[in-house]
N, C-alpha and C positions, 0 to 999 in steps of 0.2 A: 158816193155811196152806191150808184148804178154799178161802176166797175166792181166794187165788194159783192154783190149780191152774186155776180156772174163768175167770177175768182170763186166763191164759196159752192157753186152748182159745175163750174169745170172739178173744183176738189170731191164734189158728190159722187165721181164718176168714176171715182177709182175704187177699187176692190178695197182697200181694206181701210176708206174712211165711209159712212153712213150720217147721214145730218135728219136729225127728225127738227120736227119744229112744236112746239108746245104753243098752239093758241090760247091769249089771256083766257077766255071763255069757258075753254075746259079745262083748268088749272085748278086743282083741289087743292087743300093744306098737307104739304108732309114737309116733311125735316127738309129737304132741300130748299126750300121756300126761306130758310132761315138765315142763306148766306152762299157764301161759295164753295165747292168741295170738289174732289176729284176721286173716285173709285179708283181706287190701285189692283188690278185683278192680275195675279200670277196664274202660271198654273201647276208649280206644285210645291207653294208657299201660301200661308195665308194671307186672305187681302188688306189692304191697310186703306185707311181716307185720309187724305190730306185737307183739312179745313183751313179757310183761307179768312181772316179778320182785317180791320181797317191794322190795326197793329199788329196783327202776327201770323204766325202761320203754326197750327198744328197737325203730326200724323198718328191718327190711333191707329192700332193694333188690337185694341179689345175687340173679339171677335162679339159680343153683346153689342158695343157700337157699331161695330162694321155692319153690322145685321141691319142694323135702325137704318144705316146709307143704303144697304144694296134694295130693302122694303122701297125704300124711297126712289131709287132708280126704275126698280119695276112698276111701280106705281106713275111716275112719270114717262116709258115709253107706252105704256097702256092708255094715256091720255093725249100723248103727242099725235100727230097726223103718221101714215106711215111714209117711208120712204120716199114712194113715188108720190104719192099725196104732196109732200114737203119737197122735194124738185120743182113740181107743178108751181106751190106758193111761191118757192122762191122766183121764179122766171117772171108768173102774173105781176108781183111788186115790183121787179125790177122793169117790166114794161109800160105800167102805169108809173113808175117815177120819171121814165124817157119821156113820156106825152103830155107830163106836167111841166117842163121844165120848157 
């Protein structure tokens, strides 16, 4: 798992990926909390979410839904750590899992 944490803060470091981290503690209720989902964002189409179940896989286009994910996306980078914040975590975990081991 050491090697993943360090895989995932070398991929931090590229331009067009961004890894925040959502600590349990500051974790509020919204719709993403319900499941798995992916925001489909174009840009100059409307956005779609792909919801992800034990058994299936759905994509809205109801732009009334899509609203309910992207609410939910903003409300979740608003609670996550920011960027450099979340590098930081990743590196601290990944050095205290070397020292335990």
């Amino acid at each position: 798992m050491v090697g993943q944490l360090y895989h995932l803060q070398a991929m931090n470091e590229r331009s067009n990926i961004e890894i925040r981290i959502l600590p349990l503690d500051r974790r509020k209720y919204t719709i993403a909390l319900e499941g798995r989902f992916i925001l489909l964002e174009f840009p100059h189409q409307n956005w779609a979410v792909q919801v992800e179940s034990y058994w299936s896989t759905s994509m809205l286009t109801n732009p009334r839904a899509v609203r309910g994910y992207q609410d939910a996306v903003d409300a979740i980078r608003c609670d996550a750590l920011g960027p450099d914040e979340s590098a930081k975590c990743i590196v601290r975990i990944a050095q205290d899992m070397e020292t335990k081991v």
